[in-house]
matplotlib code that plots the C-alpha trace (Angstrom):
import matplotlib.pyplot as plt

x = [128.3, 131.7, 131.9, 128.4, 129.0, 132.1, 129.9, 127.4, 130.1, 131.2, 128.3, 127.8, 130.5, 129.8, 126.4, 127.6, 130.9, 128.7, 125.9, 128.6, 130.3, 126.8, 125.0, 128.6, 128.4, 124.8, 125.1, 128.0, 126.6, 123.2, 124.5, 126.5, 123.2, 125.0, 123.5, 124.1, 123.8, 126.3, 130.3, 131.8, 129.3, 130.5, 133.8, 133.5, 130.6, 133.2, 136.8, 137.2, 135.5, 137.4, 139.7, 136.9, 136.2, 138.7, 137.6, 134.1, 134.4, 136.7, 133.7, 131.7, 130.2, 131.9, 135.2, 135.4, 134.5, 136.6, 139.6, 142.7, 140.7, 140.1, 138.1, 140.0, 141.3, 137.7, 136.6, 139.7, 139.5, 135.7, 136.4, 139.1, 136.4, 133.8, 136.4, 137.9, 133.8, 134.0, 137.0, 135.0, 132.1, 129.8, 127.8, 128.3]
y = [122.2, 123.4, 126.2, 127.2, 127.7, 129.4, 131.9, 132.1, 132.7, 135.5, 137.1, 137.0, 138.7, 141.5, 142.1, 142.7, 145.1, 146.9, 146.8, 148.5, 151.2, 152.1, 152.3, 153.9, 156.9, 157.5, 158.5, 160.8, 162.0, 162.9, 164.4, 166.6, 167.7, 166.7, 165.5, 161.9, 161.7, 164.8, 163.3, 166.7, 166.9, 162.9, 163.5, 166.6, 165.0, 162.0, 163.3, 163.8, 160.7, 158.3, 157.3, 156.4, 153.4, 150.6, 150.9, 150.2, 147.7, 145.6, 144.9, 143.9, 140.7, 139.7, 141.2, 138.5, 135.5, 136.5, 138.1, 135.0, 132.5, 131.8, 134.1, 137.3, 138.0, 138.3, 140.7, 142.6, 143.1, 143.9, 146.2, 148.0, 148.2, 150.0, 152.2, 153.1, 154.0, 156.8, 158.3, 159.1, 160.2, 157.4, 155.7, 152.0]
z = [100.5, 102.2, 99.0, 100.2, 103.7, 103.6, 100.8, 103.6, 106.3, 104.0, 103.6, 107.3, 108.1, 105.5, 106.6, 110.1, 108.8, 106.8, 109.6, 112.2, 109.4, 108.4, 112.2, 112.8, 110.1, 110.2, 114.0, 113.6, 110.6, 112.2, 115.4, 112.9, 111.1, 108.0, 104.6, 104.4, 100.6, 100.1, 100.1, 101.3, 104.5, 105.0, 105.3, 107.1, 110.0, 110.5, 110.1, 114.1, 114.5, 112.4, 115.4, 117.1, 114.9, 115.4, 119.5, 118.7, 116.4, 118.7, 121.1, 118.4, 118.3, 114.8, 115.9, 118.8, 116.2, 113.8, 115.9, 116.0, 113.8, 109.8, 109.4, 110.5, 107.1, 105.3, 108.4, 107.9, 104.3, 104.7, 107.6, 104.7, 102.2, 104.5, 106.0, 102.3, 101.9, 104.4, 103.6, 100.3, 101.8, 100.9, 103.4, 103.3]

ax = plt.figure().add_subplot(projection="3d")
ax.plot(x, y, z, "-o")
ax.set_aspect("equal")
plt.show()
């Protein structure tokens, strides 16, 4: 049971990284008039954007449950894996 909740826990937090990178991006992206499915474009809609992130995602709902507790490294490694994402162009 314990192996199951922390898989659900896990998933939980992905959902809502992923959630916040892609909500993120597609914004930026659109207010750029940028092709979302075109790498180059990506990068080029979010690249004055990108330090923008980090302040957003700290008043996130997941950053406050995860922030100082267990869970922070699997939010952290998640948040990693999205950013990684966009500095390739792909929207997560």
């Amino acid at each position: 049971m314990n192996i199951r909740m922390n898989d659900s826990t896990h998933k939980d937090i992905k959902d809502k990284v992923n959630a916040f990178f892609h909500d993120f991006a597609w914004q930026t992206i659109m207010a750029a008039n940028a092709a979302p499915d075109n790498p180059q474009a990506v990068k080029m809609a979010l690249i004055d954007h990108l330090e923008e992130i980090y302040p957003r995602f700290s008043t996130t709902e997941i950053f406050r449950r995860c922030n100082g507790t267990a869970l922070h490294e699997i939010m952290v490694e998640e948040y990693r894996s999205n950013f990684s994402l966009l500095l390739s162009g792909i929207l997560p």
